[in-house]
N, C-alpha and C positions, 0 to 999 in steps of 0.2 A: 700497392694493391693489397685489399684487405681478403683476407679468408676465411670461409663459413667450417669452423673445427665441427667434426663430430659428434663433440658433445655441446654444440651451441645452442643456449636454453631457445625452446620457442615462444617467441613471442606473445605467440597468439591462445597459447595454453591456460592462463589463469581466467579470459573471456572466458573457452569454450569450457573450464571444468565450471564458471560459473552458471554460464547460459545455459549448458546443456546435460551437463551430467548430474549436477545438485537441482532437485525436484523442491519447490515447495510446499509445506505441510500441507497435509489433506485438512481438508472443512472438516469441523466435527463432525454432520451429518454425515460426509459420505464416510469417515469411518465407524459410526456405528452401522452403515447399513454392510459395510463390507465384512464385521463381526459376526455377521448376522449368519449363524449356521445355513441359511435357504441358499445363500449366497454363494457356496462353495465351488459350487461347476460354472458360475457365472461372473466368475469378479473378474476376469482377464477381460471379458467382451463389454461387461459395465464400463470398467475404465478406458476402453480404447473405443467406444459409442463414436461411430462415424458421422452421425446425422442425418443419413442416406433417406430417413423417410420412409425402408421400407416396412416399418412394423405399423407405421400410423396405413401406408396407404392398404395391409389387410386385414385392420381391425375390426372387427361387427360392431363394436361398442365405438367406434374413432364415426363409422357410416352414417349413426342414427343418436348419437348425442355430440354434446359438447364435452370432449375428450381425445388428446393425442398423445401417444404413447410415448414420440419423439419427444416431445416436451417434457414430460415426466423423467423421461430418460435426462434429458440436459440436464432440466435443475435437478436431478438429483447428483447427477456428476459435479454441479455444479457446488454441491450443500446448500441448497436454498431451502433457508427454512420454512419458509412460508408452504411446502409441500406438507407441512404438519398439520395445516391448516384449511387444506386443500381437499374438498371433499369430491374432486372429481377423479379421487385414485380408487373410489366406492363404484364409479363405475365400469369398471374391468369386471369381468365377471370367467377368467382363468383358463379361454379356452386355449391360450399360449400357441397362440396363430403366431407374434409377433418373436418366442421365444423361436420354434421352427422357421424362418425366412430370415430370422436377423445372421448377415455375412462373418458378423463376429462372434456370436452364439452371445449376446446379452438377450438379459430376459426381462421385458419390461415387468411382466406379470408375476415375477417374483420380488422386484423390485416394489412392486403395490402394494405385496403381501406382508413384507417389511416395514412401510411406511405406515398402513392400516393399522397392525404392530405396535406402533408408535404412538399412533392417533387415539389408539383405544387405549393404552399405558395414562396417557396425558389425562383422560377422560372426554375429548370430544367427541374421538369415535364410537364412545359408546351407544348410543343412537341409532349407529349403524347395527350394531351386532344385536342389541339387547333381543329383539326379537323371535331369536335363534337361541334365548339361555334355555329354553326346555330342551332344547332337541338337544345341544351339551349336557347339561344334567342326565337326560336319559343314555348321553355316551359315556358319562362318568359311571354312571350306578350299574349299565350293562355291555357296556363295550360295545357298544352299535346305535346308530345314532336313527331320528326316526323324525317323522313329518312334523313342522310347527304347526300349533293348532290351528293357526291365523289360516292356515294355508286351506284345511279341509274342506271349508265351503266351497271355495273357489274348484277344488279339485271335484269334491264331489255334483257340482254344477257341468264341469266339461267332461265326467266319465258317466255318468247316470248312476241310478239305483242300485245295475249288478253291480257297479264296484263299492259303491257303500257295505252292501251284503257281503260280498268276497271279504272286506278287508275286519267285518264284522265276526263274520265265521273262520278267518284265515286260520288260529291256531287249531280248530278241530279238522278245519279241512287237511290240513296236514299232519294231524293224527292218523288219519283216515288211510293218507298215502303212505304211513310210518315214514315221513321226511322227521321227523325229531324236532325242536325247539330249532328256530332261526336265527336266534341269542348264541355269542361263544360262549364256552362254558364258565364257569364263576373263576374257576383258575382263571383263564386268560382275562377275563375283567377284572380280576384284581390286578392285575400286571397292568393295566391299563390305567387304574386309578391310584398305583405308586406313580407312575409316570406323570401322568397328570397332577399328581402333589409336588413331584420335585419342581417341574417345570411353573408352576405357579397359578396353573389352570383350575384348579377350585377354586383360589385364593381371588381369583379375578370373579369366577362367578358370582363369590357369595358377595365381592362390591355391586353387582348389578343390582342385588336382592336373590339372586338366584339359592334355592333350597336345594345345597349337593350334603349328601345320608342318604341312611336307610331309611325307605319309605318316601324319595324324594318326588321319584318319578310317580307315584299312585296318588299321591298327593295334588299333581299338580294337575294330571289327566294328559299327560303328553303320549300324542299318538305313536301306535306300534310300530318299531320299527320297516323302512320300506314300503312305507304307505307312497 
């Protein structure tokens, strides 16, 4: 009769350290998105993404376009690169419905942010943004950013007249009330636009075409900020 000593190796040990304890390497995509400083509070709930469905089913953007947040979520857990490619991560628009209801705290909406990130690095997403390069410029040169011009028609069409006039006369009107300049002061815009150098944020602008100096913003005629 044979007996099991105490230190009888286990069998079944060198499976389970293979199967279950040794992880295979992550996708390259999903570790740069996991690099990605946005990522910080959200990389435990990214990687353990249940599928559950509930971030697509309280999406506004998932209701009325062609976009699901669950999807974006897989392939990107997945590293599917083709999300580089993907221009329906342009339509999120960050009200992070999906980051508040997800059980594991992933954040789809930061995951988009990264990926966009990514998209405009490559040069596709440029497209996407270039639109918005005045309203950057004017947060480069004053540290508060302000309406794209594309936009005022449109606005001043659904606000009337008084608000053309208002936004006209806004800086005396606010003499008026000694509320002060709306702008932070030059100190803290310089602090904003060492920031924006380290980080690469001129550097991309002036790829669009975009004119970041002095005298960027008068130049270009980009509206006050808070319009």
């Amino acid at each position: 009769m044979s007996s099991s000593g105490a230190g009888a190796a286990n069998p079944y040990a060198t499976i389970a350290d293979s199967l279950f304890v040794e992880e295979p390497p992550l996708p390259d995509l999903v570790r740069r998105i996991l690099s990605d400083p946005r990522m910080h509070d959200h990389t435990g709930g990214f990687l353990s993404c249940l599928q559950c469905g509930i971030c697509t089913s309280g999406c506004p953007a998932a209701r009325f376009a062609d976009y699901s947040p669950r999807e974006i979520s897989r392939r990107a857990r997945d590293g599917d690169p083709t999300l580089l490619e993907d221009d329906s991560v342009w339509l999120c628009f960050y009200c992070y419905t999906c980051q508040s209801r997800c059980p594991r705290g992933n954040s789809v909406a930061v995951i988009n942010q990264v990926i966009r990130g990514m998209q405009v690095e490559a040069g596709r997403g440029v497209r996407h943004v270039e639109m918005f390069a005045d309203w950057a410029v004017q947060f480069y040169e004053k540290g508060m950013g302000g309406t794209p011009p594309e936009f005022l028609p449109h606005l001043a069409e659904a606000f009337g007249p008084r608000w053309r006039e208002f936004i006209d006369r806004r800086e005396e009107i606010r003499d008026q009330l000694g509320l002060g300049s709306m702008y932070p002061s030059e100190h803290a815009a310089g602090e904003m636009r060492v920031l924006m150098d380290a980080t690469g944020f001129s550097d991309r602008l002036a790829a669009m075409g975009a004119p970041v100096g002095a005298g960027a913003v008068l130049a270009k005629g980009v509206a006050p900020a808070g319009d």
